[in-house]
N, C-alpha and C positions, 0 to 999 in steps of 0.2 A: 586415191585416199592416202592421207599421211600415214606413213608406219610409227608407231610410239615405242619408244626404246625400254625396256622393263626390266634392264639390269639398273640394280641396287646395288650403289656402293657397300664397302664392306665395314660395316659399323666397329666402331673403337668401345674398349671396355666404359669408356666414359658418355659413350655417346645416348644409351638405353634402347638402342635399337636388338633388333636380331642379327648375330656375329656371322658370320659366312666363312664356316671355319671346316665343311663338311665336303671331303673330294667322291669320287665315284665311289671307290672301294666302300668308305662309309654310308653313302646312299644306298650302295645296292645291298649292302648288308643287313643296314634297317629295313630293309623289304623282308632277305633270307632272313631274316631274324623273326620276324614276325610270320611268315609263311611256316615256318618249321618249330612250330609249338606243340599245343597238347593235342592237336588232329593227329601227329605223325603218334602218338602214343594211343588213343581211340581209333581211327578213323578206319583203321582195316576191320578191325572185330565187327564196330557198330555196321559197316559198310558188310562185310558176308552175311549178319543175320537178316538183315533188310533185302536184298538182290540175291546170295549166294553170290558161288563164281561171278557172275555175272557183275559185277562190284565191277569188277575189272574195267568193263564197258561203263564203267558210269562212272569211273574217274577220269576215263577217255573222254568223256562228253562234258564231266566237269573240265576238265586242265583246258577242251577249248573254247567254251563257254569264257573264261575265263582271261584267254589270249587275247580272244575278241574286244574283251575290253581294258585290256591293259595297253593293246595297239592304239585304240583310240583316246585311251588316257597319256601314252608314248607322245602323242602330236599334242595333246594340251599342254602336257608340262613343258614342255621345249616354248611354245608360243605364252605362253604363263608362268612364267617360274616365281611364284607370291607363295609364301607360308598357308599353308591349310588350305590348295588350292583345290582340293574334291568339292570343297564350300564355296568354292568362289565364282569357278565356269557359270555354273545357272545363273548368277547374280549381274555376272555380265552377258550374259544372254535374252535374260528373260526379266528383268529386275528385280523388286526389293521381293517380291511376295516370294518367287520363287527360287531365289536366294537365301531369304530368311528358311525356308521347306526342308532344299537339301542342306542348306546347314544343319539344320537339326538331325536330320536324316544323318548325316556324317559324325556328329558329336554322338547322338545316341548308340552309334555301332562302338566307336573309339572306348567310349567312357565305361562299356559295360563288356569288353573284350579281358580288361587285367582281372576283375574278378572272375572270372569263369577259368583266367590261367590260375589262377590264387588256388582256387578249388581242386583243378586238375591236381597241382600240387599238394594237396591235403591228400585230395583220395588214393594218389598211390603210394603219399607217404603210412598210409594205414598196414600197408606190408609190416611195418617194424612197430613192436608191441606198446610200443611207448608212445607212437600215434595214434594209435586206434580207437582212443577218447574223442576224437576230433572229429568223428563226422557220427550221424544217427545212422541207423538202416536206411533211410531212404535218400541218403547222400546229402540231406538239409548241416548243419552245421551245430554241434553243442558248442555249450556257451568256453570252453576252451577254445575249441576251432576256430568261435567267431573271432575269440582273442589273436589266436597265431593269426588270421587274415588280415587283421587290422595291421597287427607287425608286419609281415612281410607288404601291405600296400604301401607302409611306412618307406621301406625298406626303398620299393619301387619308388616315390618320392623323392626321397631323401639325393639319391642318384643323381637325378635330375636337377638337383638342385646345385650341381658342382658343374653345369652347364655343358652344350653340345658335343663340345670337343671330349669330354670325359666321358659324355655318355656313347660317342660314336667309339671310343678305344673300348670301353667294355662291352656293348655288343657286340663289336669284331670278334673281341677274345670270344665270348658265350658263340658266338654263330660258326665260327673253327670248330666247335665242338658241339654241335647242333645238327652239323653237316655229315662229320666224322661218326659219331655213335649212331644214326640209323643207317647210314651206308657200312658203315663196320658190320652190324647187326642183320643188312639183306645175306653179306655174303659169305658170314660164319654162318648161319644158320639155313642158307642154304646150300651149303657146302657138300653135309650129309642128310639134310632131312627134304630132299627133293621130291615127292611124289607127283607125278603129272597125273595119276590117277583119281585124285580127289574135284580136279577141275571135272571130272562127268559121274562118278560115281552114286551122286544122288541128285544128277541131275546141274547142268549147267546156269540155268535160268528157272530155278525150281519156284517164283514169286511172278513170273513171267513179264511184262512191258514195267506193267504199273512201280512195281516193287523196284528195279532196275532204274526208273525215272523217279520215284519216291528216294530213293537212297540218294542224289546228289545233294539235294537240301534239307532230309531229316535225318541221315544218321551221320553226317561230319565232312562229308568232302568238299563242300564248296567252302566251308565253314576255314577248313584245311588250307586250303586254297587262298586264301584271301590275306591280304596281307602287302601285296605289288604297292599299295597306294602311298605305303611310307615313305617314299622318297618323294613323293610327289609333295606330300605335306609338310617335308624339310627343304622344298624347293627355295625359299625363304634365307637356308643356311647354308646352298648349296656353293662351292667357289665357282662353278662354272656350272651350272646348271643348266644353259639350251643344249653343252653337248650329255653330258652326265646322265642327266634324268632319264633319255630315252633309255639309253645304252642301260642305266640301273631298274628301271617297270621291267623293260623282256626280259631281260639278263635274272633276276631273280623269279619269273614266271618262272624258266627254262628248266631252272637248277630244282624247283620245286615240286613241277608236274612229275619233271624223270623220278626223281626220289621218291614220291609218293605212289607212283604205280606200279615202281618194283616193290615198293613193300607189301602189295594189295596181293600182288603174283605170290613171292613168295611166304605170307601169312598163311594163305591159302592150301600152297602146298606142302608148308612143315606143318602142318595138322596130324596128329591121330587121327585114324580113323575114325578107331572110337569116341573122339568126341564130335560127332559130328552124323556119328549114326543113325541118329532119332529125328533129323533134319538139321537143316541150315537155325532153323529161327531157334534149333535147342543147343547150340551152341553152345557146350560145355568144357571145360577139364580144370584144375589144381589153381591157384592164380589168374582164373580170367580175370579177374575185378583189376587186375595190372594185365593186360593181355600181353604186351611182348615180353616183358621179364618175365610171366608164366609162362607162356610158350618156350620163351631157353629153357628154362628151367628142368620142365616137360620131357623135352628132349636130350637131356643129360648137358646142359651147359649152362648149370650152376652161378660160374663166377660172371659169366655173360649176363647173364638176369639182375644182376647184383651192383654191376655195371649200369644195365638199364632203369633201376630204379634211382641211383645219383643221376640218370639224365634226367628223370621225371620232375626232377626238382628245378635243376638248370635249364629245362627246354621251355616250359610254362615260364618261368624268371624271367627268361630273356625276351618273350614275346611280350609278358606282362609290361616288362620296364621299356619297352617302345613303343606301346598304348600309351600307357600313361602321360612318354612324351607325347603324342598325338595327340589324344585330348586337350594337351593345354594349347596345343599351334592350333587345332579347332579352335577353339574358345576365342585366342586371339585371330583367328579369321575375322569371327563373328563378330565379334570387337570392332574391328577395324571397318566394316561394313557396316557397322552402327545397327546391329541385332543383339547386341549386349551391354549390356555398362563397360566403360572405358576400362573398368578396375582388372580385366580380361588381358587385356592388351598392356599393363605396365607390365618392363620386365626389369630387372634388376643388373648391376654392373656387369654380371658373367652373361648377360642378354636372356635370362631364361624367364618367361612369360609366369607368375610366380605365383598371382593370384588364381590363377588358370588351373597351376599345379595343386594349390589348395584345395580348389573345389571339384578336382577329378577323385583327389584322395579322398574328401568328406562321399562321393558321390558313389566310389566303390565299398564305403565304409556300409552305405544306405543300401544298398544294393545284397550285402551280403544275406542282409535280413531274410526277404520273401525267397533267396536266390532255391532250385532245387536242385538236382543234383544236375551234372555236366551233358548229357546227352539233351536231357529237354529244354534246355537253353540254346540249342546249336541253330534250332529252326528259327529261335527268332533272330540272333544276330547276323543268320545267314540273311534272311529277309531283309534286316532292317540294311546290311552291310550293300547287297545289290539294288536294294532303293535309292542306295548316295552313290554306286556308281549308275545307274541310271539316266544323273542328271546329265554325265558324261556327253554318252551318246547324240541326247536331243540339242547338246550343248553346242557340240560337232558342228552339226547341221546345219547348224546360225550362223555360226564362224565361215561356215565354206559358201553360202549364199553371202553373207553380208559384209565380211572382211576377208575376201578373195587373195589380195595383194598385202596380207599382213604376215612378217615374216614367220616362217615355219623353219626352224633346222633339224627335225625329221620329216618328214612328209608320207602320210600314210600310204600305200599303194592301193586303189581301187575305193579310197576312204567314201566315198557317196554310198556304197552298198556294202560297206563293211557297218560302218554305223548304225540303220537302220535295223540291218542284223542284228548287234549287237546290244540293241533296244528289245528285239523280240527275244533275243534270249533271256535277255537279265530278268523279263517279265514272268517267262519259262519259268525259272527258277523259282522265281516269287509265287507262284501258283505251284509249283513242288512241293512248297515246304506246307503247305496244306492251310483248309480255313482256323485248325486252332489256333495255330499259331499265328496266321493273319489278322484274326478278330484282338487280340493283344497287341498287336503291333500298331494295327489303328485305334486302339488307345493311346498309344503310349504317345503317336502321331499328335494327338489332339491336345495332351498333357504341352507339348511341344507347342501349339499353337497358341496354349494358353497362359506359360509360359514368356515366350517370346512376342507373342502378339500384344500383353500387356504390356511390355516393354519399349514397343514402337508404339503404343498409344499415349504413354508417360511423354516421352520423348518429344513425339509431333505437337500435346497438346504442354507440356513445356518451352518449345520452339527452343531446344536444345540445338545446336550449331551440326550433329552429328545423326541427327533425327533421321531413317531409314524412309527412300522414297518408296512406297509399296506401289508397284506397277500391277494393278488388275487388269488391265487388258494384255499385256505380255503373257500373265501367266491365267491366262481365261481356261487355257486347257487343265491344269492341276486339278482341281475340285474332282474334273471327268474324269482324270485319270484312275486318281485313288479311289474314287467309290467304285467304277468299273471294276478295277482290278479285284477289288473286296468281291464285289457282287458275281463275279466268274467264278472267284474261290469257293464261296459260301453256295454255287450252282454245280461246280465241279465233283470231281470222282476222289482227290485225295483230301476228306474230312470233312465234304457239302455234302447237298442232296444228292447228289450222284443224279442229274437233270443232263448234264452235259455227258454223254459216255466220253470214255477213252478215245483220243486220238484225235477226235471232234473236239475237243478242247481244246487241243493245241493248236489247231485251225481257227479258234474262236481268241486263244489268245495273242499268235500270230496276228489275224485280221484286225484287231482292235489295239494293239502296239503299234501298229503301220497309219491306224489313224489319227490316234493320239502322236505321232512322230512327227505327221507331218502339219496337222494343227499349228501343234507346235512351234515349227517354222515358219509357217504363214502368216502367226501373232507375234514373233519375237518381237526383241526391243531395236528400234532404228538403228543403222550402221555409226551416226553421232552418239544416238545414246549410247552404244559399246560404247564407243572409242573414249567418251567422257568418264563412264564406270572403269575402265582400266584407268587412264589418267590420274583418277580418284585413288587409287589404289597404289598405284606408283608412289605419287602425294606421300602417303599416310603409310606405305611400309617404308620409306627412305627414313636413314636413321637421322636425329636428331645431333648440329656440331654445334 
């Protein structure tokens, strides 16, 4: 089989394409950048009241939950280096239907990730008196708040708007200091406030299985975690992207999982006692509503707390303003695929996708309304987040059955049973975060198909030149997938009828991952049809001379 070459020259400011102006250091930073937001500022507190100690373990089980699929997202971006390519694998896998799926799947994670940093930012701007107009008691937004949100999405736009190369030097700056202020903050503060005694004192695993596998996808750490995919969807702006990409997925996994598990360790052990006496789930003292600038504070380190509340600002900022890119190279994926009107995919002299960027800001603008406060949103964007790598996995599988000899410049070790795995975990997950939050998310699914589905109908029944081929037999497994998965949650033990007990469900959703995986593969799209859908895309990302 012929190999297709899938470097993209590097577009001229005249040309209106996407500029390829973005080396490692900037790839891997748009990942650190995004990995190290407002989780590293919640994710320990919300994570000890859920598990206790045992939090520990369940960031252990998230970070490799989460390897798992950055390995196998590592070999796609090397053999795909296209803009928004989380969107694209399925599409060339499986065709238009489930393409058009996890597109949306990926947009919806992207699009509604900067407001929830917006927020972060609000609620621990509330420390200082002159904020504290800005949110209600239950973390919803008064109509000030809503106002500073809109500004600072403004703010996140605007950035962007002075194109890649401007946006990869000011995330570098914000992620030096993103990296620096919670590694600063593991090891002043555990410096003097070390108690090993609080890991048993009331109990290690005081919530026992459930609560310890309930905490990776409801109280922030996978939520924490996520984030590797940004460089995958700058793959488009990358200068050398087959070697980069890999080397930037692991490379900001690594730097992310470590940072976050010392913080989980040492939260833990700079505790008071006394807050923590009345159990894990009464987690109390001075400043929790900011937990780590409470906790300095707590413990006599004042100006460290004080320090921690300017990161609160800059850590949410920075992850915010590399969503907001994201959503628009989504957007333009989806464009380019013929799941959106072209208006997606124009970008302007500096190469930046611009209509895209408009309707991320209009769409976090929409968003701030219903939004509630930062904790009960983490389920669903964790969900919706491992639904688009999902596509990942079953994407894999295609590719290793049906383009054997297409080149790869990483190459996974043991990739046949790593993938598969990594299919049953992401599902794992998905079934963590519980049926509330699943029954919303297939909503939000459906809005998505209603959405975009009328837009391939427009399209087809216009005989538009760019009109999206929906392959139903490719993607014959999706339908089973998504109700399955709903209809285990809605049977399961975190937020169903509690039909399926503990442990049995994980067996249940293990077994029914493995069959949907391999379905999957069985119905893919022909080794021509790949190789035609890349070709396409080749096409249509090459800049215009």
């Amino acid at each position: 089989m012929a190999k297709v070459d899938h470097a993209v020259p590097q577009a001229t400011t005249e040309s209106g394409g996407l500029r390829r102006d973005v080396g490692l250091i900037g790839l891997m930073w748009a990942s650190v950048g995004s990995i190290i937001g407002s989780g590293w500022l919640y994710g320990a507190e919300k994570a000890v009241v859920v598990a206790g100690p045992a939090a520990i373990v369940s960031w252990v089980i998230g970070a490799v939950a989460i390897v798992l699929l950055a390995l196998v997202h590592a070999e796609l971006g090397g053999m795909f280096p296209v803009a928004g390519g989380t969107a694209r694998y399925p599409h060339y896998a499986f065709g238009g239907l489930a393409g058009m799926s996890f597109g949306w799947f990926s947009w919806l994670q992207a699009a509604t990730v900067a407001p929830i940093e917006v927020e972060a930012m609000i609620g621990y701007a509330g420390h200082w008196e002159w904020a504290q107009g800005l949110q209600h008691a239950d973390g919803t937004l008064t109509p000030v708040g809503l106002l500073t949100a809109v500004l600072l999405m403004a703010v996140f736009v605007g950035v962007n708007f002075f194109g890649v190369r401007a946006l990869a030097h000011t995330n570098s700056a914000a992620t030096w200091w993103k990296i620096a202020v919670p590694l600063g903050a593991i090891f002043i503060i555990a410096a003097g406030n070390f108690h090993a005694s609080n890991f048993t004192s009331e109990g290690f695993a005081p919530f026992g299985a459930k609560g310890m596998l309930g905490a990776i996808s409801s109280s922030g750490i996978i939520f924490a975690l996520l984030g590797f995919e940004q460089a995958i969807q700058l793959a488009g702006e990358s200068r050398n992207p087959k070697r980069d990409l890999p080397r930037a997925t692991l490379g900001s996994v690594a730097i992310g999982a470590v940072i976050y598990i010392l913080l989980q360790v040492v939260f833990i052990a700079a505790l008071p006692h006394a807050s923590f006496a009345h159990g894990w789930a009464k987690l109390d003292f001075p400043g929790i509503s900011g937990p780590w600038a409470g906790l300095a504070t707590v413990v006599g380190l004042g100006w460290l707390g004080w320090v921690l509340y300017i990161d609160a600002i800059i850590s949410p900022g920075g992850t915010g303003l590399i969503y907001t890119t994201a959503t628009s190279r989504v957007s333009y994926g989806l464009a380019k695929n013929g799941y959106a009107p072209k208006a997606f995919a124009r970008t302007d002299k500096r190469g930046v996708p611009w209509f895209g960027l408009l309707m991320s800001f209009v769409t976090g603008v929409i968003c701030f309304l219903p939004f509630p406060s930062w904790q009960e949103l983490v389920g669903f964007i964790t969900s919706a987040s491992v639904l688009m790598y999902a596509g990942a996995p079953l994407a894999y599988g295609v590719f290793a059955d049906r383009l054997p000899h297409h080149e790869r410049p990483y190459r996974l070790p043991g990739g046949r049973f790593i993938s598969p795995l990594s299919f049953v975990v992401a599902n794992l997950i998905i079934y963590w975060a519980g049926w509330d939050t699943l029954w919303r998310l297939g909503f939000a699914i459906l809005l998505g198909y209603l959405l975009l589905g009328s837009y391939a109908w427009y399209a087809t029944s216009k005989r538009l030149p760019d009109a999206p081929r929906l392959d139903f037999r490719a993607a014959q497994w999706l339908p089973g997938y998504l109700l399955g998965l709903g209809a285990i949650s809605w049977l399961g033990g975190f937020g169903g009828r509690g039909v399926i007990p503990l442990w049995w469900d994980i067996l249940v959703v293990a077994a029914f991952s493995l069959g949907v995986y391999y379905w999957a593969r069985a119905t893919a799209s022909s080794p021509q049809a790949i190789e035609r859908s890349i070709e396409e895309v080749v096409v249509t990302d090459a800049p215009a001379h």
